[in-house]
N, CA, C and O atoms as CSV, one atom per row, in Angstrom:
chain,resi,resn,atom,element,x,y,z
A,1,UNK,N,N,3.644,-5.280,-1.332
A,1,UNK,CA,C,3.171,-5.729,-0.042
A,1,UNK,C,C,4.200,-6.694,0.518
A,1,UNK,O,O,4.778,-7.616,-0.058
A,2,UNK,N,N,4.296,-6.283,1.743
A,2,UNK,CA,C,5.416,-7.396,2.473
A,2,UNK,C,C,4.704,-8.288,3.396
A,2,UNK,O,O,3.806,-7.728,4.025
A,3,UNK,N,N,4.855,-9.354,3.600
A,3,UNK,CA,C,4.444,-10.374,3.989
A,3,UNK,C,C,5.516,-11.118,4.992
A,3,UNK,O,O,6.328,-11.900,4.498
A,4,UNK,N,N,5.507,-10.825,6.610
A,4,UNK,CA,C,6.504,-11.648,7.880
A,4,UNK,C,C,5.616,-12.252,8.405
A,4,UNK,O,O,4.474,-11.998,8.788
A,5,UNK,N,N,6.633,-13.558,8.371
A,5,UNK,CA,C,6.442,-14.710,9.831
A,5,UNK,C,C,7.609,-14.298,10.852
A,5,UNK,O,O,8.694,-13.824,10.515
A,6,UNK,N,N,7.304,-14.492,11.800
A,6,UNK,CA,C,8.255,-14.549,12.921
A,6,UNK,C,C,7.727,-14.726,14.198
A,6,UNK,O,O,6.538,-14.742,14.515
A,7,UNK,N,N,9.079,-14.908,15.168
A,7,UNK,CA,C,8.754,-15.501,16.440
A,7,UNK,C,C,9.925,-15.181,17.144
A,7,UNK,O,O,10.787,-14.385,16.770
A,8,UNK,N,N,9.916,-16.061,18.537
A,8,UNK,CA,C,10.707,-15.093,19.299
A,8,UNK,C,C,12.506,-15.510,18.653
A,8,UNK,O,O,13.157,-14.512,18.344
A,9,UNK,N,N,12.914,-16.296,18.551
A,9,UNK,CA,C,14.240,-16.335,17.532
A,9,UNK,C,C,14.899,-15.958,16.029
A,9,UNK,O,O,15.870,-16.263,15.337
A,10,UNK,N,N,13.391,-14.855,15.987
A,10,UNK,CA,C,13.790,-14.226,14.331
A,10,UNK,C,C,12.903,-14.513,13.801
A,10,UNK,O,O,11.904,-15.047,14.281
A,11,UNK,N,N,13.247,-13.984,11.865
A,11,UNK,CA,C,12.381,-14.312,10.635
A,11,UNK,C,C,12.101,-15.611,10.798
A,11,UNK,O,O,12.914,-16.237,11.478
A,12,UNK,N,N,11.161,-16.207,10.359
A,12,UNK,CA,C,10.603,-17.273,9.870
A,12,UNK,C,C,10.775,-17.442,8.374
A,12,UNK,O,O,11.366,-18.358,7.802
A,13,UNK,N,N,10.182,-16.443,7.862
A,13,UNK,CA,C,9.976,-15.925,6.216
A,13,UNK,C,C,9.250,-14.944,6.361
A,13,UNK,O,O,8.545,-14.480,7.258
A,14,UNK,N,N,9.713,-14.515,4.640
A,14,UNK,CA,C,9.236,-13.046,4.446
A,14,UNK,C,C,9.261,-13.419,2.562
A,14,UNK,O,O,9.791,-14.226,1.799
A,15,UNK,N,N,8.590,-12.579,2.519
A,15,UNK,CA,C,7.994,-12.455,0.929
A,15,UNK,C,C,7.235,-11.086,0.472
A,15,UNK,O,O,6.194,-10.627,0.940
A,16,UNK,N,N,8.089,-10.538,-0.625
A,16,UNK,CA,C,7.268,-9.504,-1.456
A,16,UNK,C,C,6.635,-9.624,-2.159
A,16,UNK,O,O,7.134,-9.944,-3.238
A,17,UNK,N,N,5.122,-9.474,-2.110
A,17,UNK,CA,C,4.061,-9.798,-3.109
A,17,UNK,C,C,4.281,-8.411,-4.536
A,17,UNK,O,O,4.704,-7.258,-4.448
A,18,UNK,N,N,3.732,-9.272,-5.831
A,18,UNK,CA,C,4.084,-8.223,-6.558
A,18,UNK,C,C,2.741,-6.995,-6.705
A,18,UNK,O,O,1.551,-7.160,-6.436
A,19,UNK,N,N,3.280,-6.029,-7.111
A,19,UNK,CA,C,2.134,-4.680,-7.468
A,19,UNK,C,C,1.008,-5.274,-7.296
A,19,UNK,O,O,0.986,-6.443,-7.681
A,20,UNK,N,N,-0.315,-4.693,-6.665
A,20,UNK,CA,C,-1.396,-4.461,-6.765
A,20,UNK,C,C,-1.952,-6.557,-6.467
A,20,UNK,O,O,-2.923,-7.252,-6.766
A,21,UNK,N,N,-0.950,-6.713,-5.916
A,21,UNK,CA,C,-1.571,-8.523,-5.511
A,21,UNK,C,C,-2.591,-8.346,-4.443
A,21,UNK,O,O,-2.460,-7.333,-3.757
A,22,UNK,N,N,-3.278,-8.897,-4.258
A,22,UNK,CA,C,-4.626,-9.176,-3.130
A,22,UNK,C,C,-3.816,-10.395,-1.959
A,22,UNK,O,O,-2.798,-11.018,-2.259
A,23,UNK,N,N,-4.268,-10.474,-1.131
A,23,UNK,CA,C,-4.422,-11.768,-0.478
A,23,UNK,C,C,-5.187,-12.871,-0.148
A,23,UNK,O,O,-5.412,-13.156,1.029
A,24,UNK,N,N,-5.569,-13.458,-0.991
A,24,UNK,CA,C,-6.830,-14.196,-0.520
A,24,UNK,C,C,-6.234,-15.275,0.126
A,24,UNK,O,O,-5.029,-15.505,0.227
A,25,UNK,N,N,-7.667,-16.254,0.779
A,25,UNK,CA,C,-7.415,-17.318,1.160
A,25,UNK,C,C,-6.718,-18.518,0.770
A,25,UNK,O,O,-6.303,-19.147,1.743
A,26,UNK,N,N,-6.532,-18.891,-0.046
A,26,UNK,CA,C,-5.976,-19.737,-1.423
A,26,UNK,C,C,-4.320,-19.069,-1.253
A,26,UNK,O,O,-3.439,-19.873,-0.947
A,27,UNK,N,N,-3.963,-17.673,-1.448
A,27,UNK,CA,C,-2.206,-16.953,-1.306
A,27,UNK,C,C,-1.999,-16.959,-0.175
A,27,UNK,O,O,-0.778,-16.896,-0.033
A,28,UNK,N,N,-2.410,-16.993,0.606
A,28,UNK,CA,C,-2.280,-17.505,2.516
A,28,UNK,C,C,-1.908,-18.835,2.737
A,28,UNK,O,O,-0.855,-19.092,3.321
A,29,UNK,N,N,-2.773,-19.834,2.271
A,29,UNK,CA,C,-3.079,-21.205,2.483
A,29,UNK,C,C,-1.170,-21.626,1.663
A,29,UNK,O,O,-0.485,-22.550,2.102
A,30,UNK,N,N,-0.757,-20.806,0.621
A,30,UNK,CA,C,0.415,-21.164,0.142
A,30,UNK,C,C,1.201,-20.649,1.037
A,30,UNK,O,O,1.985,-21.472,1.509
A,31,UNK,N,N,1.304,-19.343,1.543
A,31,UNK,CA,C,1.991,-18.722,2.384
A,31,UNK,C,C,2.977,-19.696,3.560
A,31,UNK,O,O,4.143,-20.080,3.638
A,32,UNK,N,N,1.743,-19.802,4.354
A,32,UNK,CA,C,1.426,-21.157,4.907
A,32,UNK,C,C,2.425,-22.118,4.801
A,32,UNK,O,O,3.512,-22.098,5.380
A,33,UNK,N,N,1.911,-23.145,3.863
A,33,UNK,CA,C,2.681,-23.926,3.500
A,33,UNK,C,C,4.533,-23.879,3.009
A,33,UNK,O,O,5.386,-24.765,3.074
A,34,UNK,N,N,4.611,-22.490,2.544
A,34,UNK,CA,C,6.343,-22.222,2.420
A,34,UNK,C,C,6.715,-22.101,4.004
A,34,UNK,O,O,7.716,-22.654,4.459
A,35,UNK,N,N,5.733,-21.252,4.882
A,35,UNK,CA,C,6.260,-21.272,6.360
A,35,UNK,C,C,6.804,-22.259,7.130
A,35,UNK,O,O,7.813,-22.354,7.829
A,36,UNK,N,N,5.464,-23.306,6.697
A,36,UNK,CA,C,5.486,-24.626,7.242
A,36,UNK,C,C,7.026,-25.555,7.121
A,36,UNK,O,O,7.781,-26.165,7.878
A,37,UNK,N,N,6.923,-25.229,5.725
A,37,UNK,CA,C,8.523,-26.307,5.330
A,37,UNK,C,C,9.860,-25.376,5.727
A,37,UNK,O,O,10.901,-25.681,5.146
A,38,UNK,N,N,9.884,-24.718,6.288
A,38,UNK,CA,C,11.475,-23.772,6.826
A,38,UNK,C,C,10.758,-23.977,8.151
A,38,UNK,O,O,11.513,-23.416,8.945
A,39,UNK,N,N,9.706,-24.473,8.861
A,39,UNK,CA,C,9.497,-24.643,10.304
A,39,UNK,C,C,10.155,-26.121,10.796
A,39,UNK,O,O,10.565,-26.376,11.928
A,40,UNK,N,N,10.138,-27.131,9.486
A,40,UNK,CA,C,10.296,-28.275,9.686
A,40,UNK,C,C,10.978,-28.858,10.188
A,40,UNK,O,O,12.125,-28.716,9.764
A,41,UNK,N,N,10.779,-30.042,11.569
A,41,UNK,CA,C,11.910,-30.281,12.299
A,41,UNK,C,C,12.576,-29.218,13.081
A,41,UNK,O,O,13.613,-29.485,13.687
A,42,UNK,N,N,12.046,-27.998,13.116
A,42,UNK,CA,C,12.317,-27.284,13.972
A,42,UNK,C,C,11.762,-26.806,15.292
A,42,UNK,O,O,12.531,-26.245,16.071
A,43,UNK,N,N,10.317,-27.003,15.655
A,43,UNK,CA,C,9.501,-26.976,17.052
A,43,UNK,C,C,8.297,-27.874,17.098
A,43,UNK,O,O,7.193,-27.861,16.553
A,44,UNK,N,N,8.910,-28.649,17.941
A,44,UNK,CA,C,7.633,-29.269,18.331
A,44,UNK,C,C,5.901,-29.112,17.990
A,44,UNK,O,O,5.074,-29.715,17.306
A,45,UNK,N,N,5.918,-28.155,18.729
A,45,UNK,CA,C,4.630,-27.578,18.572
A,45,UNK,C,C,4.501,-25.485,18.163
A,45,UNK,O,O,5.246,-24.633,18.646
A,46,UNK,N,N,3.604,-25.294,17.405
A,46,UNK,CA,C,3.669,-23.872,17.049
A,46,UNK,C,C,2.462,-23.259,17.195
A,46,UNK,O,O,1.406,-23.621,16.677
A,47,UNK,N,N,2.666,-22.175,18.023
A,47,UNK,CA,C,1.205,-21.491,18.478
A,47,UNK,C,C,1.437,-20.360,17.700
A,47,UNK,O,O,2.484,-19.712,17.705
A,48,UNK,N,N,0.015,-20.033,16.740
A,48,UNK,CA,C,0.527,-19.212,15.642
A,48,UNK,C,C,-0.533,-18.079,15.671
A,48,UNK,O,O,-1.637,-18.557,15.409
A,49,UNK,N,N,-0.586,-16.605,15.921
A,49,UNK,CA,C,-1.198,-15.657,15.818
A,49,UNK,C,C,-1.297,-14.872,15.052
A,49,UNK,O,O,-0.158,-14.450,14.850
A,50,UNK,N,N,-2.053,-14.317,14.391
A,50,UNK,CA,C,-2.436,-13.712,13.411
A,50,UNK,C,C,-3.992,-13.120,13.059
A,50,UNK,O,O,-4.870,-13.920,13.383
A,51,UNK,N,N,-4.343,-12.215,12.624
A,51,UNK,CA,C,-5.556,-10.697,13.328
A,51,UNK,C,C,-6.709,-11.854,12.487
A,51,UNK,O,O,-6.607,-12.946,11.929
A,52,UNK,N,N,-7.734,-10.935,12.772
A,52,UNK,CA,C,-9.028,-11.893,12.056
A,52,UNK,C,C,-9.575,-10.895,10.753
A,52,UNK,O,O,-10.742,-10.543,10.575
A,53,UNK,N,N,-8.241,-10.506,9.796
A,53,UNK,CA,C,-8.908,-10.584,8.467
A,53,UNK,C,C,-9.386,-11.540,7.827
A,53,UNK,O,O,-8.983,-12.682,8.048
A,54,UNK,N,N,-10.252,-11.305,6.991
A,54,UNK,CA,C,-10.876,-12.298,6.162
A,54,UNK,C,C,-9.911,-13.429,5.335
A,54,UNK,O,O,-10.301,-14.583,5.518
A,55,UNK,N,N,-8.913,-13.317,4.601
A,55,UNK,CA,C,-8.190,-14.628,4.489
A,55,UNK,C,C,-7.517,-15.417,6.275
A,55,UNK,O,O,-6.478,-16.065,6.404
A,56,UNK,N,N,-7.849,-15.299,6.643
A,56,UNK,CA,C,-6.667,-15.472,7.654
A,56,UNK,C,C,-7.538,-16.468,8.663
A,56,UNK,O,O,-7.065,-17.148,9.574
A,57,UNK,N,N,-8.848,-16.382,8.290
A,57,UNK,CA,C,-10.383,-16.627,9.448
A,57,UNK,C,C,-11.561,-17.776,8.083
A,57,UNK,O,O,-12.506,-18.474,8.450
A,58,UNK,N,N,-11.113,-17.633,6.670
A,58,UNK,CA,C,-11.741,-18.679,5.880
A,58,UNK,C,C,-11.399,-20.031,6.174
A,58,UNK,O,O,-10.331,-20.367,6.684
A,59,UNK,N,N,-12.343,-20.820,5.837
A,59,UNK,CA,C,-12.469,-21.944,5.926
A,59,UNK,C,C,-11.546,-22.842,5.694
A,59,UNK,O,O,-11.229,-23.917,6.205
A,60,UNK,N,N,-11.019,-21.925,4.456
A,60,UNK,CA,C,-9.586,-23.197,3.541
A,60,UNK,C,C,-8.256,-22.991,4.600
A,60,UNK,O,O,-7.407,-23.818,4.932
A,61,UNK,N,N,-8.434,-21.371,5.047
A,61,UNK,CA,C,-7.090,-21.577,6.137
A,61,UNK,C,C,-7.305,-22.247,7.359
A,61,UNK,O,O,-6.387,-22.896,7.860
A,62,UNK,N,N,-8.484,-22.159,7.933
A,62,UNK,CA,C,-8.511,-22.745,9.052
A,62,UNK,C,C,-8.601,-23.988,8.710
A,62,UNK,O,O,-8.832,-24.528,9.792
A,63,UNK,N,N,-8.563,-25.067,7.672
A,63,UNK,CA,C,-8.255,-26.176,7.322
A,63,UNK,C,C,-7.037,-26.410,7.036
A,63,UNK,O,O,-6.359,-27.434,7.121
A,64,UNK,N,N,-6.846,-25.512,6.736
A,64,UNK,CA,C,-5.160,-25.390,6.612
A,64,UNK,C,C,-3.894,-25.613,7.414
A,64,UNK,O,O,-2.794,-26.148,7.274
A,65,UNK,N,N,-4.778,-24.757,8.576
A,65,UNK,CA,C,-3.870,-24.768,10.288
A,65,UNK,C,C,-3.844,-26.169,11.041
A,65,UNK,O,O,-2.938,-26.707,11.678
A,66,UNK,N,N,-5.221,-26.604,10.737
A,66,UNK,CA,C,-5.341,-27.971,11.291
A,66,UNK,C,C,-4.845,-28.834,10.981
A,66,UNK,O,O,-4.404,-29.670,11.770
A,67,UNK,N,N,-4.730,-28.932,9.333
A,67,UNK,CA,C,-3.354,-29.916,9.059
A,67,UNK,C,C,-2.119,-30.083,8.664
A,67,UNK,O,O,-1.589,-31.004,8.042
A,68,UNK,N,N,-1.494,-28.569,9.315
A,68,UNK,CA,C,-0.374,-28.580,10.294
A,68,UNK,C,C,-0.262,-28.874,11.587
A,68,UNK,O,O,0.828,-29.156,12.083
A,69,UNK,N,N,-1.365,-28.840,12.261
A,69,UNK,CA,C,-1.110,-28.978,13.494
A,69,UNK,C,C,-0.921,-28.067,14.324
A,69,UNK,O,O,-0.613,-28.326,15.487
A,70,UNK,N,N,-1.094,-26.658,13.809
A,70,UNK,CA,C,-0.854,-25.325,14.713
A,70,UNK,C,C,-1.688,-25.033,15.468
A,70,UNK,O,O,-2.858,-25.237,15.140
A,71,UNK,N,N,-1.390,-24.472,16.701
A,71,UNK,CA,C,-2.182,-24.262,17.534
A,71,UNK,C,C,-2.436,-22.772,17.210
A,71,UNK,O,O,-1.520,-21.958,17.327
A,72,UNK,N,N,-3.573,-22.440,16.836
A,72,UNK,CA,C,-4.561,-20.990,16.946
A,72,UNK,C,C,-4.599,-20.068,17.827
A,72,UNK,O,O,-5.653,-20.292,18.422
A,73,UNK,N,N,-3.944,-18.843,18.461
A,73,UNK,CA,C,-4.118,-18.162,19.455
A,73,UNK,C,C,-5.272,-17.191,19.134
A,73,UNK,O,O,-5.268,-16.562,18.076
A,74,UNK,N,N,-6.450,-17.043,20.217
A,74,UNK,CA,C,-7.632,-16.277,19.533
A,74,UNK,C,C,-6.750,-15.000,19.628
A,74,UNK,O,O,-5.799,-14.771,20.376
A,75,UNK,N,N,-7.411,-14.113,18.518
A,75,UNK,CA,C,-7.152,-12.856,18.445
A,75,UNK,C,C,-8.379,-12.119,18.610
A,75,UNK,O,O,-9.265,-12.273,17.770
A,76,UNK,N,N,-8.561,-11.258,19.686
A,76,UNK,CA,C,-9.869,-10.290,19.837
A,76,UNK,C,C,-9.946,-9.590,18.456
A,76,UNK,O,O,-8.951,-9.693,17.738
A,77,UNK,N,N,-11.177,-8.784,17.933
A,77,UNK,CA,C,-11.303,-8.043,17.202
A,77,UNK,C,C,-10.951,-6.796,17.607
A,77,UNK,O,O,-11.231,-6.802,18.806
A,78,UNK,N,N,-10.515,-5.751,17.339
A,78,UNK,CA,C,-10.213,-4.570,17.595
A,78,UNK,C,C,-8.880,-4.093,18.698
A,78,UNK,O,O,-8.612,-3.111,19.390
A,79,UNK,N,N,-8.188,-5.586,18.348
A,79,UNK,CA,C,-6.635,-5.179,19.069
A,79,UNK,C,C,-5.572,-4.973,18.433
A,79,UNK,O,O,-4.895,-5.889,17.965
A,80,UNK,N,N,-5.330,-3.931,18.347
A,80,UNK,CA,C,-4.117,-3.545,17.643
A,80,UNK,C,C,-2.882,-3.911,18.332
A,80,UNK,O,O,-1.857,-4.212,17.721
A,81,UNK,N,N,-2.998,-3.880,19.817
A,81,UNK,CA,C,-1.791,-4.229,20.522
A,81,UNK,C,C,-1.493,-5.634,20.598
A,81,UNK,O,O,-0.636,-6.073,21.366
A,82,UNK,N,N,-2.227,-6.404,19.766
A,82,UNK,CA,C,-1.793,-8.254,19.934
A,82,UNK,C,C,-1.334,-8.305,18.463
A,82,UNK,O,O,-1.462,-9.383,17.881
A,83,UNK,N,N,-0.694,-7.017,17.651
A,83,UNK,CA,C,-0.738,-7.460,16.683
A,83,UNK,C,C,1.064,-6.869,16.345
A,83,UNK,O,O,1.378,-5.968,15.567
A,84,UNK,N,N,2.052,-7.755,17.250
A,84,UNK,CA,C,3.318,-6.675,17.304
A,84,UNK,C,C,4.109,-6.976,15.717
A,84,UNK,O,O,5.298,-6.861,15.422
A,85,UNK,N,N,3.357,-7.247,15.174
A,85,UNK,CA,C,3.935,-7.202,13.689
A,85,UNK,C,C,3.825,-5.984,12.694
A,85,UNK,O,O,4.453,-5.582,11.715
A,86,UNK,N,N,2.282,-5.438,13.708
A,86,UNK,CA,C,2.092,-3.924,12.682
A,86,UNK,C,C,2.685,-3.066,13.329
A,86,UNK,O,O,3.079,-2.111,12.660
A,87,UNK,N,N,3.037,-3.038,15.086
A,87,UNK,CA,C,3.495,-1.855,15.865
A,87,UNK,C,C,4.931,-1.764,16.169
A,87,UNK,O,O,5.671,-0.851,16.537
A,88,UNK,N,N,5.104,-3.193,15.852
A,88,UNK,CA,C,6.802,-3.393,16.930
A,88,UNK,C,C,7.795,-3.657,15.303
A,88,UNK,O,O,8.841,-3.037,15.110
A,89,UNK,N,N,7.421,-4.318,14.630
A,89,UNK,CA,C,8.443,-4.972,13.574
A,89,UNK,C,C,7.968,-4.094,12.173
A,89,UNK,O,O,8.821,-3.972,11.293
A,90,UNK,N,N,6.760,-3.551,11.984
A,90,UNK,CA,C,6.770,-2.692,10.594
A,90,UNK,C,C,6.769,-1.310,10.947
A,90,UNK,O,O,6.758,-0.450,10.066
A,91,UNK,N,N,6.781,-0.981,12.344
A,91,UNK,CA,C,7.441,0.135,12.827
A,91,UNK,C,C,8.754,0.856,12.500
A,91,UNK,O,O,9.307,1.789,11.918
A,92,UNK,N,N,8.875,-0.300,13.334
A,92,UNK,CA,C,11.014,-0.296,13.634
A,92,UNK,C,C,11.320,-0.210,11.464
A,92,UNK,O,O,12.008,0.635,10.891
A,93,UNK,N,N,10.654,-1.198,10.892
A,93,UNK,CA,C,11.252,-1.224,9.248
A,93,UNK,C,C,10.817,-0.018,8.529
A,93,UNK,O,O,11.063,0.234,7.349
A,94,UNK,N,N,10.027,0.832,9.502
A,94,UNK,CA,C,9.082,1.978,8.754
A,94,UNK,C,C,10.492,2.962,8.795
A,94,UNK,O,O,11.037,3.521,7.843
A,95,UNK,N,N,10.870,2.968,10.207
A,95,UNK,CA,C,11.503,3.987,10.204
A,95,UNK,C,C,12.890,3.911,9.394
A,95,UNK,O,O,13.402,4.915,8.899
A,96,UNK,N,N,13.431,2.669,9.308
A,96,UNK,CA,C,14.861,2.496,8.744
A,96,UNK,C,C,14.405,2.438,7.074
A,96,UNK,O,O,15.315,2.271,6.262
A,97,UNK,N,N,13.357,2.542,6.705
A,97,UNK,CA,C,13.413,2.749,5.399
A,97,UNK,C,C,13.123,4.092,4.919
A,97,UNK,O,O,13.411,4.592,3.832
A,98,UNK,N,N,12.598,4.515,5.762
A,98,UNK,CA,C,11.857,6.189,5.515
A,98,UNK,C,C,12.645,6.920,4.715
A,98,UNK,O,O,12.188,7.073,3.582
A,99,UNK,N,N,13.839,7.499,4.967
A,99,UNK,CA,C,14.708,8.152,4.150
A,99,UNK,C,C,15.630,7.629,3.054
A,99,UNK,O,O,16.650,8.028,2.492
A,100,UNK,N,N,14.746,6.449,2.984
A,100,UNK,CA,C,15.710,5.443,1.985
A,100,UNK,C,C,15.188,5.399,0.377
A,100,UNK,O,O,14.049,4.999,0.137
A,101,UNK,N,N,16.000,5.790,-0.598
A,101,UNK,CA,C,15.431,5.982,-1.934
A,101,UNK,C,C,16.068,4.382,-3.111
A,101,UNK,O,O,17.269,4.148,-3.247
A,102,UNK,N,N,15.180,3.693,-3.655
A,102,UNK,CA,C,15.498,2.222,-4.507
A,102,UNK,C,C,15.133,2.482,-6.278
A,102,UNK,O,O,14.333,3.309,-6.714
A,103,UNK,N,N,15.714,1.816,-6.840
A,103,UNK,CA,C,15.721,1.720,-8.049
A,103,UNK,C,C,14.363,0.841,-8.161
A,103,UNK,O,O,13.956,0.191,-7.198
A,104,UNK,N,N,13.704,0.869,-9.391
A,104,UNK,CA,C,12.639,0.189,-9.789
A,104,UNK,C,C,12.322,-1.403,-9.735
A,104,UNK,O,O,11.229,-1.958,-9.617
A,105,UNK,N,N,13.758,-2.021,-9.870
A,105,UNK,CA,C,13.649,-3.262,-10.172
A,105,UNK,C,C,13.293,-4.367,-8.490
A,105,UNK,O,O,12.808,-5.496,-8.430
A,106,UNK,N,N,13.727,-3.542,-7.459
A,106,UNK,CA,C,13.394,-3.904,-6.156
A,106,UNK,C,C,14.343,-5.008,-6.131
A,106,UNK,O,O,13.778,-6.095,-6.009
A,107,UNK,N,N,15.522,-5.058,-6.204
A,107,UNK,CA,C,16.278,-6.099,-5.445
A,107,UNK,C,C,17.123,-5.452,-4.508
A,107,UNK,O,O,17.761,-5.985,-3.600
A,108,UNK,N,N,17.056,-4.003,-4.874
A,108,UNK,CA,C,17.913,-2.666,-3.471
A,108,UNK,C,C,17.201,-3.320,-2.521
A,108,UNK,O,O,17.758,-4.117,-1.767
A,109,UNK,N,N,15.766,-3.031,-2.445
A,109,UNK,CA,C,15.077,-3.285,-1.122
A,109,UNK,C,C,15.045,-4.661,-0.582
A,109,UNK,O,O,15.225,-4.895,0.613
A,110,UNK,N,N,14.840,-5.474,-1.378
A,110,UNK,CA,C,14.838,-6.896,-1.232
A,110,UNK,C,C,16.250,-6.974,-0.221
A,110,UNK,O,O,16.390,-7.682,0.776
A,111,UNK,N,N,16.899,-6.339,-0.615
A,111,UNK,CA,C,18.537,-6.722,0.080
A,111,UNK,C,C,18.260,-5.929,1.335
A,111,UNK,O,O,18.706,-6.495,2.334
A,112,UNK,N,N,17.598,-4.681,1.593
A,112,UNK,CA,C,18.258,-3.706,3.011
A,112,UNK,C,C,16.868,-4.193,3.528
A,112,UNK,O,O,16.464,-3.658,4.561
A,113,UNK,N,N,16.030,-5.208,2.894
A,113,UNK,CA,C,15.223,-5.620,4.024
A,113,UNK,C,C,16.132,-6.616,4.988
A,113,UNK,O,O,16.474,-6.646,6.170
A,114,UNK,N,N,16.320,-7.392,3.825
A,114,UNK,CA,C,17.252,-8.375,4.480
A,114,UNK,C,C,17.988,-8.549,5.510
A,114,UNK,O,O,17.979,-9.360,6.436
A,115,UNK,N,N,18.848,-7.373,5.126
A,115,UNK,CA,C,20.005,-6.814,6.352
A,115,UNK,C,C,19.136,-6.710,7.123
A,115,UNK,O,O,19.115,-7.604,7.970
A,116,UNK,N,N,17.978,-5.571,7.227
A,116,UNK,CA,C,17.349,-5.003,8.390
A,116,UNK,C,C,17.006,-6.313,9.334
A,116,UNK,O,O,16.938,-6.153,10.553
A,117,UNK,N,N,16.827,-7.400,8.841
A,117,UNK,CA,C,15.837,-8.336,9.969
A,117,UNK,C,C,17.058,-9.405,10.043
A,117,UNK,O,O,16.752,-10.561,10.334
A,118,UNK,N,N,18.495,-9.079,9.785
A,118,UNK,CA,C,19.540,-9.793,10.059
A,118,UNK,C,C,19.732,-9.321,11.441
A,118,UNK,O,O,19.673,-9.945,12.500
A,119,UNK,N,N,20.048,-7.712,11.125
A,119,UNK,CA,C,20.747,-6.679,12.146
A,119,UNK,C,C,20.675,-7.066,13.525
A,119,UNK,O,O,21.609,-7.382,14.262
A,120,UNK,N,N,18.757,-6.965,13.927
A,120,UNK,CA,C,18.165,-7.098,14.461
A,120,UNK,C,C,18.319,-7.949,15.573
A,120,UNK,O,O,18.676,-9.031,15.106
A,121,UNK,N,N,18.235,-8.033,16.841
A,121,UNK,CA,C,18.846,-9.386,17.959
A,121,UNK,C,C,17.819,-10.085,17.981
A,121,UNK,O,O,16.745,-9.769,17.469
A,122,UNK,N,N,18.086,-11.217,18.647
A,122,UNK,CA,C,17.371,-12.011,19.192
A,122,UNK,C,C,16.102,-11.320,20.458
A,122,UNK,O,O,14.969,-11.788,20.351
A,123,UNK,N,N,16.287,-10.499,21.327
A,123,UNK,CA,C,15.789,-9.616,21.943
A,123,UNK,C,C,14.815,-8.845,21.260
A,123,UNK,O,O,13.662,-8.650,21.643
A,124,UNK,N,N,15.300,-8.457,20.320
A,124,UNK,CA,C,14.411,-6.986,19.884
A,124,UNK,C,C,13.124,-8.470,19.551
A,124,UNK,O,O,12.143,-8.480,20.294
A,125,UNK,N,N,13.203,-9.300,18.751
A,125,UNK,CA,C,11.807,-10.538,18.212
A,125,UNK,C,C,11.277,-11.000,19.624
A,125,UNK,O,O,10.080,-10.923,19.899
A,126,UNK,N,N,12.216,-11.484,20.508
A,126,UNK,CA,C,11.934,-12.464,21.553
A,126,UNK,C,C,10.890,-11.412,23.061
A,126,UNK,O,O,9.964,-11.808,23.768
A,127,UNK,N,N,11.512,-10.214,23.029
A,127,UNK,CA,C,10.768,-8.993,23.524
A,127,UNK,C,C,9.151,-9.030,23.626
A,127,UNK,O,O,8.395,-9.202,24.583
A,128,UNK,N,N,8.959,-8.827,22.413
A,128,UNK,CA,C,7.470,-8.619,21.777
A,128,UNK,C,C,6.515,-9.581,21.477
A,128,UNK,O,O,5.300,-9.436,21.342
A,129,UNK,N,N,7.348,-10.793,21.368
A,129,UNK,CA,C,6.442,-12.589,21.785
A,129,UNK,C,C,6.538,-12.472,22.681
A,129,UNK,O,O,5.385,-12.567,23.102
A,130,UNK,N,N,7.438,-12.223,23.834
A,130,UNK,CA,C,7.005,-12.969,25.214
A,130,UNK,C,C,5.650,-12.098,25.957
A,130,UNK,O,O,4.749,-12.486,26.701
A,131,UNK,N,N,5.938,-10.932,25.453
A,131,UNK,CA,C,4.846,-10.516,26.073
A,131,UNK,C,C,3.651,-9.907,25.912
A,131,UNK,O,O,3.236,-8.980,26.607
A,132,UNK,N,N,2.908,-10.583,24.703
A,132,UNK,CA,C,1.647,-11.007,24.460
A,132,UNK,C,C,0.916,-11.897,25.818
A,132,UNK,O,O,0.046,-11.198,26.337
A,133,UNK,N,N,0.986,-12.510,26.124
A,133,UNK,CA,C,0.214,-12.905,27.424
A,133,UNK,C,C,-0.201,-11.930,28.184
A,133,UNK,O,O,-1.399,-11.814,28.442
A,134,UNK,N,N,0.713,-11.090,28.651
A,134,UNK,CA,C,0.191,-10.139,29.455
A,134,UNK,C,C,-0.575,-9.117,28.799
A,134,UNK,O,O,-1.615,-8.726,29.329
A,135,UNK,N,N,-0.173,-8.626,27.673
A,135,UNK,CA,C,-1.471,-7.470,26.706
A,135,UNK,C,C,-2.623,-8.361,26.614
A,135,UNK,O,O,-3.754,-7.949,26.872
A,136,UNK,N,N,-2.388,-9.570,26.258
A,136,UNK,CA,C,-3.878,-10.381,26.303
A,136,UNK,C,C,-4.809,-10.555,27.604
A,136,UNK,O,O,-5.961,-10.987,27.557
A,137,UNK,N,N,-4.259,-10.226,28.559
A,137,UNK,CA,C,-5.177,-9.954,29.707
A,137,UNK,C,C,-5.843,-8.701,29.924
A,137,UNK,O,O,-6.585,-8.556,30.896
C-alpha cells in the first residue's frame, strides 16, 4: 500500500506500508506526525483534505489535526472528484507503472516511484489543488 501527501509544490511524503498492513487510526495519527515534521517551518498555515474513511474521521485523528493546527477541508461523502489523489496522481503512477516488472525485495519500485514524483512539474501537483474550489461547488 502506498501512502501520498502532497500539495500544490510537490510530494510532501510518501511511504510503503508493508504486505497486508491495515490503516488504522493510531498508523494515520503517525502518518501525520512524519508529515507534520518535513512541513515544519515551511507554511504558515495548512488546509488539509482527505475522504471520510474511517481512520481519517476517528476521534484520535481529529485530535490529532487540532494539535497541529490544520485546517480541515470538509469532504462530501460520495466524491470521488475531491479526491485528486485517487484520479489525478495514482492515475498518472498507474499508468507509468503498468508495464513495469520489480524484483521481490521492492527497492526497484521504491526508486521508479521516486523518480516518478521527481519527474513530475510543479504544474502537473499545482493543477489539481488549485482547482478543487471549483469541483467543490
Amino acid at each position: 500500500m502506498l501512502s501520498v501527501w502532497w500539495g500544490v509544490n510537490g510530494i510532501i511524503h510518501w511511504e510503503i506500508l508493508p504486505d497486508s498492513c491495515t490503516i488504522t487510526a493510531d498508523r494515520y495519527c503517525q502518518q501525520l506526525n512524519r508529515v507534520a515534521e518535513k512541513l515544519k517551518g515551511k507554511q504558515d498555515r495548512i488546509y488539509y483534505l482527505h475522504d471520510n474513511a474511517r481512520p481519517h474521521v476517528a476521534k484520535s485523528t481529529c485530535e490529532k489535526l487540532l494539535e497541529l493546527g490544520w485546517i480541515t477541508v470538509p469532504h462530501p461523502s460520495y466524491s470521488p472528484d475531491l479526491a485528486p489523489t485517487d484520479y489525478h496522481l495514482f492515475r498518472s503512477l498507474f499508468h507509468h507503472l503498468r508495464e513495469k516488472g520489480f524484483d521481490d525485495d521492492g527497492n526497484n519500485v521504491k526508486m521508479d516511484i521516486a523518480n516518478f514524483f521527481c519527474q513530475k512539474s510543479k504544474a502537473f501537483y499545482e493543477r489539481e489543488i488549485l482547482t478543487l474550489p471549483e469541483r467543490c461547488r
